[in-house]
C-alpha positions in Angstrom: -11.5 113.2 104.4 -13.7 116.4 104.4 -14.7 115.7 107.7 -11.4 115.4 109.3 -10.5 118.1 111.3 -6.7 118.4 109.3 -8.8 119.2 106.2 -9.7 122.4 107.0 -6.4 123.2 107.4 -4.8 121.8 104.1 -7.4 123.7 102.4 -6.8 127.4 104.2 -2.9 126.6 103.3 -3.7 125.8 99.8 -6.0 129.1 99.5 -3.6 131.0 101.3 -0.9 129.7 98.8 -3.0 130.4 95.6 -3.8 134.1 97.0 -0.1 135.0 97.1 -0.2 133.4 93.3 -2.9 135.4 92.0 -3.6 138.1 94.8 -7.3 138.9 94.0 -9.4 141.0 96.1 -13.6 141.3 96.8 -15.2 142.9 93.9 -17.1 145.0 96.4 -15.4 146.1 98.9 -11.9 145.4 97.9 -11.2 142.4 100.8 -8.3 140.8 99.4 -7.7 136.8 99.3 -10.8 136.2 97.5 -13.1 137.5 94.7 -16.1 138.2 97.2 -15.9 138.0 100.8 -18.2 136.2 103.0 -19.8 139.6 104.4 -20.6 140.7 100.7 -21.6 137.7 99.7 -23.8 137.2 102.5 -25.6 140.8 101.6 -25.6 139.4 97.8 -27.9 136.6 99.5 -29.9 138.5 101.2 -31.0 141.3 98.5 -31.5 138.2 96.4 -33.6 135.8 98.1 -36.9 137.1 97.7 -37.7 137.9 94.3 -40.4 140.3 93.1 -42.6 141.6 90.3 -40.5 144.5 88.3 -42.2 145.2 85.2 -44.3 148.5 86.7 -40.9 150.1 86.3 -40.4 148.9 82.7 -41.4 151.4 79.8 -40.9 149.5 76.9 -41.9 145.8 77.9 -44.5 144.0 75.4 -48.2 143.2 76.7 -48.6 140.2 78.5 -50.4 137.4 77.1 -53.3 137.6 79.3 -54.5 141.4 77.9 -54.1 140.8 74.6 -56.8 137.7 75.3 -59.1 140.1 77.0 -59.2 142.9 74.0 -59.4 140.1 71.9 -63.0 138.5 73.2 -63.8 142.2 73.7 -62.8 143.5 76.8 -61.4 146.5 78.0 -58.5 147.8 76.2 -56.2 148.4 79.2 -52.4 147.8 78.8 -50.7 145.3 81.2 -47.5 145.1 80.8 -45.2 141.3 80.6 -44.5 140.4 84.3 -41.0 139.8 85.0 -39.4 138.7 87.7 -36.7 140.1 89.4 -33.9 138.1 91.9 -32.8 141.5 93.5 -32.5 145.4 92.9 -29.5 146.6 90.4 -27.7 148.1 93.2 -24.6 148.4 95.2 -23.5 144.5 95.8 -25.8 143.4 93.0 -24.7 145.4 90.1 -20.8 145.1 91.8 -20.9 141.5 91.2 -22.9 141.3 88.1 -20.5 144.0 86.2 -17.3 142.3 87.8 -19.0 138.9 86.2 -19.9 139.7 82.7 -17.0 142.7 81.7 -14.1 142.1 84.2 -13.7 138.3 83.9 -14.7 137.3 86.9 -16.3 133.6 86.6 -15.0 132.4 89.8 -18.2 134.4 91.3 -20.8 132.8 88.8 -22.4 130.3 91.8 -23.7 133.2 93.9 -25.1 134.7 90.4 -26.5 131.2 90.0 -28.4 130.4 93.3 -30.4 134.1 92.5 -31.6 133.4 89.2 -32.1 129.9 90.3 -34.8 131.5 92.8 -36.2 133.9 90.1 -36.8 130.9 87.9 -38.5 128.9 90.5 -40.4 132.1 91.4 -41.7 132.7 88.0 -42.1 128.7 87.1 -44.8 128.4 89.8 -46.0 131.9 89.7 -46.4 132.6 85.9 -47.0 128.9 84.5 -48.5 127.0 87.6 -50.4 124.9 85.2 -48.4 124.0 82.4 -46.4 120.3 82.6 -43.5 121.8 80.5 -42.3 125.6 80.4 -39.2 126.8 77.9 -36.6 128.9 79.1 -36.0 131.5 76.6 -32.5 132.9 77.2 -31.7 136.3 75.2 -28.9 136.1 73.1 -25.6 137.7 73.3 -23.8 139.4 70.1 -21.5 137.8 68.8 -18.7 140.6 69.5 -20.0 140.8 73.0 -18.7 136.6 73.5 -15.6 137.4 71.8 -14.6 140.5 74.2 -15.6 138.2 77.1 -14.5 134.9 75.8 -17.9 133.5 77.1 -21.6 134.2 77.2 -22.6 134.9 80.7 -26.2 134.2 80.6 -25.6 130.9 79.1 -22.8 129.9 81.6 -25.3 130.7 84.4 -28.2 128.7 82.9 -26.1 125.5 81.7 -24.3 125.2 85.0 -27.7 125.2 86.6 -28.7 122.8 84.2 -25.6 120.3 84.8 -26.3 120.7 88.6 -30.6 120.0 88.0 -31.1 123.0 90.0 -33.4 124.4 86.9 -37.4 124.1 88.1 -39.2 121.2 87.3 -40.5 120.4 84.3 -38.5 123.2 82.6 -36.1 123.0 79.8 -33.7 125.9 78.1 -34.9 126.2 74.7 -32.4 128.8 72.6 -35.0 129.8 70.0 -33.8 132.9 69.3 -30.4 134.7 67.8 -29.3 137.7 66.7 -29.6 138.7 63.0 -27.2 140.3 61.0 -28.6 143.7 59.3 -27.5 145.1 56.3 -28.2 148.4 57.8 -26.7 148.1 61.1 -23.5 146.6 59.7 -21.7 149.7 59.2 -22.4 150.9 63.0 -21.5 147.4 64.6 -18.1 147.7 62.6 -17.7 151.4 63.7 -18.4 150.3 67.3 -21.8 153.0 67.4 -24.1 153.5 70.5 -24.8 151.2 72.5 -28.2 150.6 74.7 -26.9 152.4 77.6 -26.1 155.2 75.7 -29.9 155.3 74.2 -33.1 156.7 75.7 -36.0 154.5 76.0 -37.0 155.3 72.0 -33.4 155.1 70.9 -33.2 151.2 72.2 -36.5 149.9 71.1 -35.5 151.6 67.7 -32.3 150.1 68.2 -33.2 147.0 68.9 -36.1 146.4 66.5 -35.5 143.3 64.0 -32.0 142.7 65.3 -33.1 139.1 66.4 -34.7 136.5 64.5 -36.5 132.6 65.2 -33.6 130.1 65.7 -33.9 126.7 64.4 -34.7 125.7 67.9 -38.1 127.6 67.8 -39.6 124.6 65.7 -39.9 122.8 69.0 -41.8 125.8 70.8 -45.7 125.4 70.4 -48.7 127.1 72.2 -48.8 124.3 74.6 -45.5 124.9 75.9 -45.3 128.5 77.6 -42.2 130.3 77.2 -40.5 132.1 79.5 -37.5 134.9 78.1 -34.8 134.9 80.7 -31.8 138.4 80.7 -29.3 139.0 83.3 -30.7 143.0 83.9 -33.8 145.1 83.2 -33.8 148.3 82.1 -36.5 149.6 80.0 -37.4 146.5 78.7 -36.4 147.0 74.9 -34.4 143.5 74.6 -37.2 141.4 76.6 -39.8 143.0 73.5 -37.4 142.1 71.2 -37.3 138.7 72.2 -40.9 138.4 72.7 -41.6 139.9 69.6 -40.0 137.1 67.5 -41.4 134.2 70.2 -44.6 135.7 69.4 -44.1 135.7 65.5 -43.1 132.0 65.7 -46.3 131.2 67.3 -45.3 130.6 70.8 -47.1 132.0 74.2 -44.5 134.0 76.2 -46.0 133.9 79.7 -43.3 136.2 81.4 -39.7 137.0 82.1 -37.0 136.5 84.6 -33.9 139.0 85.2 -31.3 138.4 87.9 -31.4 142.3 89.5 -34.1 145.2 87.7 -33.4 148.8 87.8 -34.4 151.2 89.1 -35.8 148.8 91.7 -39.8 149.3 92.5 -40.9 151.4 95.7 -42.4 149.9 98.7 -39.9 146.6 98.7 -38.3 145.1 101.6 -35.3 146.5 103.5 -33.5 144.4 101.2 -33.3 147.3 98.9 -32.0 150.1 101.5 -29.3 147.5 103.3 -26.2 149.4 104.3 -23.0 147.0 103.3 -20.7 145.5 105.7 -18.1 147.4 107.1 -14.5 147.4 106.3 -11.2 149.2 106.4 -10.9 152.5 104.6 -8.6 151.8 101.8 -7.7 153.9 98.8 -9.9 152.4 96.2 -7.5 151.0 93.0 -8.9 151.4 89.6 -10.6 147.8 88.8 -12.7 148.6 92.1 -13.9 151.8 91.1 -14.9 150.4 87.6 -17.1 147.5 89.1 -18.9 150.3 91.1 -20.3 152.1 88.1 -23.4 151.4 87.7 -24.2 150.5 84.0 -25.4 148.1 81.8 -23.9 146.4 78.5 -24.9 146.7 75.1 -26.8 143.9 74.9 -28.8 144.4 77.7 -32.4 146.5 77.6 
């Protein structure tokens, strides 16, 4: 049936249909008929598909594993910060799509989010933990007022739908061994609705963030032979990536890296990926859910 040439056709008059239903329009450039044009999406592809090394921008990542062997047996005590590994730059069609995902509701968009972290994953997989039979994919965990705003977690829709699909890098499984703990201390400001990280400087988030996660139950299955890898949607400073690997690390477990779909600020000397100028369109008077999904921010439970 797909193949006949009449399908095509059924399927534009259904779409055309559903559009006067629930008029939408692109979350970048305000297209209407669907949630991300072809032309966008296509520049979403292309400042996704080769990811890179963005932890030299990162102030408050952890050490990497590697380092803290080397001053251990006596080496030189040199800091080398956690590799991570970045999809795409946090900007223009990037951070568009990723806000219009995770704070305006926008799920329909999720598989182009999918098919760049699948390629960070693979990236870091073979890159970070060429060696290892089995690697865990650490996800970092949402709060808990963060899924009820949203009515869904959007790092764990991305990862399980990549799961369902096996498009996840052999040999890897998604471990949730850590959560978020509930402090006495921080109780009053959670209730109060207080700062959050993007309102912090770099010391204001690691402070922020220190001891607000703890080991899951899940982190009995992590051991030293099993790698781990901690995987975020954006990378800021770092803060919630050394949060996480703080308590992997207290558990026992060897965090060999971590993946984010889009980094920022994005690090010099890249591709022309980075510098793209977005397709054309028609000049129209931007409307007020447009101009939100073009500030460039990140949300509270990010680092």
């Amino acid at each position: 049936m797909r193949l006949h040439p009449g399908w095509n056709r059924v399927v534009g008059a259904l779409r055309e249909f559903w559009s006067l239903i629930f008029p939408t329009e692109c979350v970048v450039c305000e297209r209407p008929d669907s949630s991300l044009c072809p032309d966008c999406a296509a520049f979403l592809r292309r400042a996704t598909v080769r990811p890179f090394r963005a932890d030299q921008g990162a102030e408050g990542l952890p050490e990497s594993e590697g380092a803290q062997t080397a001053v251990a047996a006596g080496g030189a005590d040199s800091f080398s910060p956690l590799p991570v590994i970045a999809a795409g730059p946090y900007a223009k069609a990037v951070s568009a799509v990723l806000l219009a995902f995770k704070n305006h509701g926008h799920t329909d968009i999720a598989r182009w989010l999918q098919a760049a972290l699948a390629g960070a994953l693979h990236e870091a997989r073979w890159t970070l933990c060429p060696d290892s039979p089995e690697v865990l994919l650490v996800p970092v965990p949402a709060r808990a007022a963060s899924i009820r705003r949203r009515g869904y977690d959007p790092l764990t829709l991305l990862l399980d739908a990549l799961s369902r699909r096996r498009e996840l890098p052999a040999g890897t499984t998604i471990a949730p061994a850590v959560r978020i703990s509930i402090r006495p201390a921080l109780l009053w400001t959670r209730i109060s609705g207080g700062l959050s990280q993007k309102a912090l400087g770099k010391r204001g988030r690691r402070q922020n963030l220190l001891g607000s996660m703890e080991a899951a139950p899940a982190t009995r299955n992590v051991g030293i032979a099993r790698p781990c890898i901690v995987v975020d949607d954006v990378l800021t400073t770092g803060a919630t990536i050394a949060e996480t690997v703080r308590v992997l690390r207290a558990s026992g477990a060897v965090v060999a890296g971590a993946v984010v779909i889009a980094a920022t600020p994005a690090p010099s000397g890249k591709d022309a990926t980075t510098t793209a100028v977005l397709p054309a369109v028609s000049k129209v008077p931007p409307s007020e859910p447009a101009e939100k999904n073009r500030c460039v921010g990140v949300n509270s439970n990010n680092g």
